[in-house]
Steps between C-alpha positions, in 0.01 A plus 500: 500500500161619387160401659219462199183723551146320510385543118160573619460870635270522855444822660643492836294467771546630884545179775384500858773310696255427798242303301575156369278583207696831462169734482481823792246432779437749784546230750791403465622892413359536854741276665811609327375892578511347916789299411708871379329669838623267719879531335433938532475444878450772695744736360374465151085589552550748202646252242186242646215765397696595244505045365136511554357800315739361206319142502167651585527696140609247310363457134471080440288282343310343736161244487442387856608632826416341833661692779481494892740688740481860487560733246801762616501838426155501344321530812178273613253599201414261196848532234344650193814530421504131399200527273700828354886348426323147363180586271528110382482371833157238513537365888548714784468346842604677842307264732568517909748829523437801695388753215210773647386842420230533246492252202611778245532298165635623173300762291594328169386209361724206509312247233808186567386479897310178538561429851561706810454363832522710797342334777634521851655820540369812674318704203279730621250810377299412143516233183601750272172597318650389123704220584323358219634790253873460621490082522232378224714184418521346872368127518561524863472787739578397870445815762408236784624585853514854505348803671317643221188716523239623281324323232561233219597720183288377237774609233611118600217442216701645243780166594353309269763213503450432934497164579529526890420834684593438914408845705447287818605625838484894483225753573328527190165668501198520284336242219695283239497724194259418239690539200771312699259200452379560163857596307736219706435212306777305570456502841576163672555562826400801773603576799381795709439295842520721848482821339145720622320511177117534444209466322433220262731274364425541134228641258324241256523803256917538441596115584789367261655330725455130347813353538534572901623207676577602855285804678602602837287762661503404883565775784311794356175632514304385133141501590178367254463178308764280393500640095345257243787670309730206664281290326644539176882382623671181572627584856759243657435664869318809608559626840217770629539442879474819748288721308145601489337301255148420532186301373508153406749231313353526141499164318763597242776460721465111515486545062879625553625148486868605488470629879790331737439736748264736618510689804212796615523427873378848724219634269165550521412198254184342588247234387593149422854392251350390150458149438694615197807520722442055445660588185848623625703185437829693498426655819765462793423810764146598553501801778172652592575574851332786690171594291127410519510163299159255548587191318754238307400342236445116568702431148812688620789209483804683251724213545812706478358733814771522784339814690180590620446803702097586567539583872340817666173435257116461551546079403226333654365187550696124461781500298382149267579561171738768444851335338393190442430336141198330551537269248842398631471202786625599802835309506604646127434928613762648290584785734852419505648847454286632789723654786295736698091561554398818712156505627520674824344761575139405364149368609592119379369222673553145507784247501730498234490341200619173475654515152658831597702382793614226242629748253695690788643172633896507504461844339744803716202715660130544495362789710 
């Protein structure tokens, strides 16, 4: 009895039995490397090392690799090697392990690498100086909770393609590079909170940055003016707290009409918030906590506001106006979203505002 051949002639093709969808993946080479140690035992620690150098060298195709554990036999430094045996791999992500030593990345350029996401392991020493050289194709580069040192590369300016850049939580030093902010046009979204970097935020000169969504600056030491570079970008939230900014709230903040939140708490910021800031319909958390503010405008009423934070201020005098819509009767203030007002901590006096303890009737706290 004869079996008939396929008429149509396919290559063959190699199957991995571990994956449903029959393609190699690191992580689940990983657990049938510990599966094979834990059948060595004792007796066989040879024939282990001997399993894991074999899968640490394979050659397979392989697009995205998201790995936690540890990585046997290759010691606790980043795995070039992975980059090296997969040249086509476009998402690398070894979030939360126990990796260390100095961030030592590839010296060749690997165009395919769009995403690689490091955050929470134990990399110390430098950013390699041309990250930007080795990775030009990443969208996202995560290095957040680390122990890095030393300052922001600015060969991240030759990424052209980052959408979200996250440094946050190391020990970063210095200013955010210039041609960082002029050549990263499709930034979205940075992150380099709680790191102790300086100077001022950006130059008006080299600002590209036009489709920035989310900044997050707080717990570092930017001194100067809030840029008029921001000006020029439809921010969702901005977060400046625990720096050193100084000099006053400049009117084209309350233009940015996109703002849901905005938080520059412990600053040196000073004079009165724009009547501009009237303007902020989409705004939900206003924090301004712990600098030199005068005044609120009387017109400030965003109806989807749920936080206000203005303690430890220079506010003075009776609080009539502020967050009420004047030409709204009393019984119809549209506050409804409004959770939380914090006004201690200043020179008010007075009794408070009728409407206002109407709004924060049945609401869950007011401070």
């Amino acid at each position: 009895m004869s079996i008939p051949t396929s008429p149509s002639i396919s290559p063959d093709s190699l199957y991995w039995h571990c994956e449903k969808n029959g393609f190699f993946s690191v992580k689940s080479a990983y657990w049938v490397g510990k599966l094979a140690e834990s059948r060595c035992g004792s007796s066989g620690l040879s024939q282990s090392e001997s399993w894991w150098k074999f899968l640490w060298r394979l050659r397979v195709p392989l697009k995205n690799c998201n790995l936690d554990g540890t990585f046997p036999d290759q010691g606790d430094h980043f795995p070039n090697w992975l980059l090296e045996n997969n040249t086509k791999l476009e998402h690398l992500l070894l979030v939360n392990n126990s990796l260390m030593e100095p961030l030592q990345l590839p010296t060749h350029s690997y165009e395919n690498l769009m995403t690689l996401d490091i955050s929470m392991n134990i990399f110390n020493g430098h950013i390699p100086t041309e990250v930007g050289g080795y990775l030009p194709s990443l969208t996202i580069l995560n290095i957040s909770r680390n122990a890095l040192e030393g300052n922001i590369p600015s060969s991240i300016g030759d990424m052209n393609s980052l959408i979200i850049l996250d440094l946050s939580y190391n020990h970063l030093l210095g200013e955010i590079p210039e041609y960082l902010a002029k050549s990263c046009i499709s930034l979205q979204l940075i992150v380099l909170s709680n790191n102790s970097l300086q100077g001022r935020i950006f130059s008006s000169t080299y600002f590209n940055l036009r489709n920035l969504y989310s900044l997050q600056l707080d717990g570092n030491y930017f001194s100067g003016k809030i840029p008029d570079s921001l000006s020029n970008t439809s921010l969702y939230r901005m977060y400046l707290s625990d720096n050193k900014l100084s000099g006053k709230i400049l009117s084209w903040l309350g233009n940015m009409t996109t703002l849901v939140e905005l938080a520059m708490p412990n600053n040196h910021l000073e004079g009165p918030i724009p009547p501009e800031f009237c303007y902020l319909n989409y705004l939900e958390v206003l924090n301004l906590a712990g600098n030199s503010l005068s005044s609120i405008p009387s017109c400030f009423s965003p109806l989807s506001l749920k936080q206000v934070h203005l303690s430890r201020n220079m506010l003075q005098g009776e609080l009539k106006d502020a967050f009420r819509n004047s030409s709204v009767p009393i019984q119809l203030y549209q506050l409804d979203q409004l959770r939380l007002v914090d006004l201690s901590h200043n020179d008010l006096c007075g009794h408070i505002p009728p409407y206002l303890m109407i709004a924060l009737r049945d609401k869950d706290y007011v401070i």
